[in-house]
N, C-alpha and C positions, 0 to 999 in steps of 0.2 A: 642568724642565717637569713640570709633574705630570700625572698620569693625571686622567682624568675619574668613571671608576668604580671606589670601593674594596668590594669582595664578599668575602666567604667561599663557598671550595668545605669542604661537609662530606661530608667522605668518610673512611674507615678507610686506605683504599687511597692510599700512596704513588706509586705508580705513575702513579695517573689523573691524581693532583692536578699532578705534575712535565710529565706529558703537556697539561695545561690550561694550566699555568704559559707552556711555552713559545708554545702556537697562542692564549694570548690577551695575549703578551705588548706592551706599547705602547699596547693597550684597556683593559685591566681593572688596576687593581692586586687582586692574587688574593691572599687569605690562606690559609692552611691552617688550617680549625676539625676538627683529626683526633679524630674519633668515628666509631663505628659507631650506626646505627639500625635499627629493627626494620623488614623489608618483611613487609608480609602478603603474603598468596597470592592473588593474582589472576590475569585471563585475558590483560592485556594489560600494558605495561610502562607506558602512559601512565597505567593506574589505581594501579599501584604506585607510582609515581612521587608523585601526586597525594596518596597516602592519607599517604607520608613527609612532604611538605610539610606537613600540618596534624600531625602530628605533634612535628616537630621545633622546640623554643622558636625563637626570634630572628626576628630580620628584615635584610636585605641579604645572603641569600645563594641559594646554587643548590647540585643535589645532581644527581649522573647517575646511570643505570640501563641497564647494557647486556644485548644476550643474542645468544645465537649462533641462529640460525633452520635449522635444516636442512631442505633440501625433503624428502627423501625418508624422513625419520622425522616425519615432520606439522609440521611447526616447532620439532620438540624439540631442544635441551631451553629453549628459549625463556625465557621468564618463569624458569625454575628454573635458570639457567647458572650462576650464582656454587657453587648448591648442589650440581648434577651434577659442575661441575669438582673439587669438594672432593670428592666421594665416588668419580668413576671415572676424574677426569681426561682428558687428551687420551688416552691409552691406552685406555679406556674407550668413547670412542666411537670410537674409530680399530675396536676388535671390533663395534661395532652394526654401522658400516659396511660390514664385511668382505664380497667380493663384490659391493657396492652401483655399479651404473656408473653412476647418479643420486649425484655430490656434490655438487650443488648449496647453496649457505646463503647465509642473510644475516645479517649482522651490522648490529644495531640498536641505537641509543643515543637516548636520551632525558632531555634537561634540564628541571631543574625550577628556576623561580627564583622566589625569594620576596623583593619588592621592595616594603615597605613595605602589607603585607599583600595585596598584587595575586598571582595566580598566575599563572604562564603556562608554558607548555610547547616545548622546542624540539627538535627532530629530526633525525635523520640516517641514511642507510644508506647499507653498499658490499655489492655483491654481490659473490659470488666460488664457492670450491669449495672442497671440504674433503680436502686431501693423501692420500694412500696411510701415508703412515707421517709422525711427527713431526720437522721441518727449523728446524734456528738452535736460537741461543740468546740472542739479545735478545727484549726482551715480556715477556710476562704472560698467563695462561690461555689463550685458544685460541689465540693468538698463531701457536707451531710447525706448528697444523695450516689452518691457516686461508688461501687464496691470493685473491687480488683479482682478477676479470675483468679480463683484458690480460694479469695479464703473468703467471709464472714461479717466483715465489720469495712463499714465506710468510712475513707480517708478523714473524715472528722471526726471518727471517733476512737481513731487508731492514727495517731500524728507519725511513731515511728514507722508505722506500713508505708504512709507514704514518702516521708522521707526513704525509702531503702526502694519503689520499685516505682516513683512516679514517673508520667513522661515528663518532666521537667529535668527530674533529676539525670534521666536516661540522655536527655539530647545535651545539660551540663556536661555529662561523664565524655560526650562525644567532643564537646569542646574543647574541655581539659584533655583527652588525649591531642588532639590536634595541635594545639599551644605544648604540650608535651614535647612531642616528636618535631612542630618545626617553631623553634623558639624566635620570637622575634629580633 
């Protein structure tokens, strides 16, 4: 049987593309176009998203952009997460925190797909709360500090949790409907 949609995810990142692999698995056939792109600096993740797409050559593919939102530091470090985790990591903001009885965040992901020069965008978030100290060791960036409203355990230390209600997964699930209902 063959798939109905063949796409490229470009991303740098093994991790997201292996995480896309499986929550679009039976939808999409996914390829891996592994490169990095430049993101400028914007306010919101849907502009960033947007300004990558006319940036990057090709056509049939898609490219995501997450970030971790914390209430209580104004949505920081939002828009800049890739850059903040490199420079203070979870440790990092685990000291911003310190004290803080607001841990509130949200974790946001945003797809951009580029299908035959059309652009479109798709979305997802899980709310949750941001640990006392860093827990697991499966994941990637916020992963260890990161816990999902309900339940208990932070997405690295609970891989299948986040596979079943991440926002990644959640703005996937948005795109495989959309490639669903209008096939290319």
């Amino acid at each position: 049987m063959s798939l109905p949609v063949e796409l490229a995810f470009v991303t740098g990142n093994e991790h997201k593309f292996r995480e896309a692999e499986e929550i679009l698995k039976g939808v999409v056939r996914l390829h891996w176009r592994r490169e990095s792109y430049r993101e400028v600096q914007a306010e919101t993740l849907e502009e960033v998203t947007k300004e990558a797409l006319r940036e990057i050559p090709g056509d049939s593919f898609f490219i995501e952009d997450a970030g971790l939102f914390i209430h209580a530091l104004n949505g920081f470090p939002g828009v800049y997460s890739a850059y903040v985790f490199k420079k203070i990591g979870n440790e990092g903001i685990l000291r911003l925190l310190k004290g803080e009885k607001n841990r509130g965040a949200t974790f946001r992901s945003v797809i951009g797909l580029k299908l035959r020069g059309e652009v479109r965008l798709f979305t997802g978030e899980v709310y949750g709360r941001i640990a006392t100290e860093a827990r697991g060791r499966e994941g990637f960036g916020y992963d260890p500090i990161f816990i999902p409203t309900g339940h208990d355990t932070t997405f690295a230390e609970d891989p299948v949790l986040k596979q079943k209600v991440s926002h990644r997964r959640r703005a996937l699930q948005e795109l495989a409907r959309y490639l669903t209902s209008h096939p290319p």
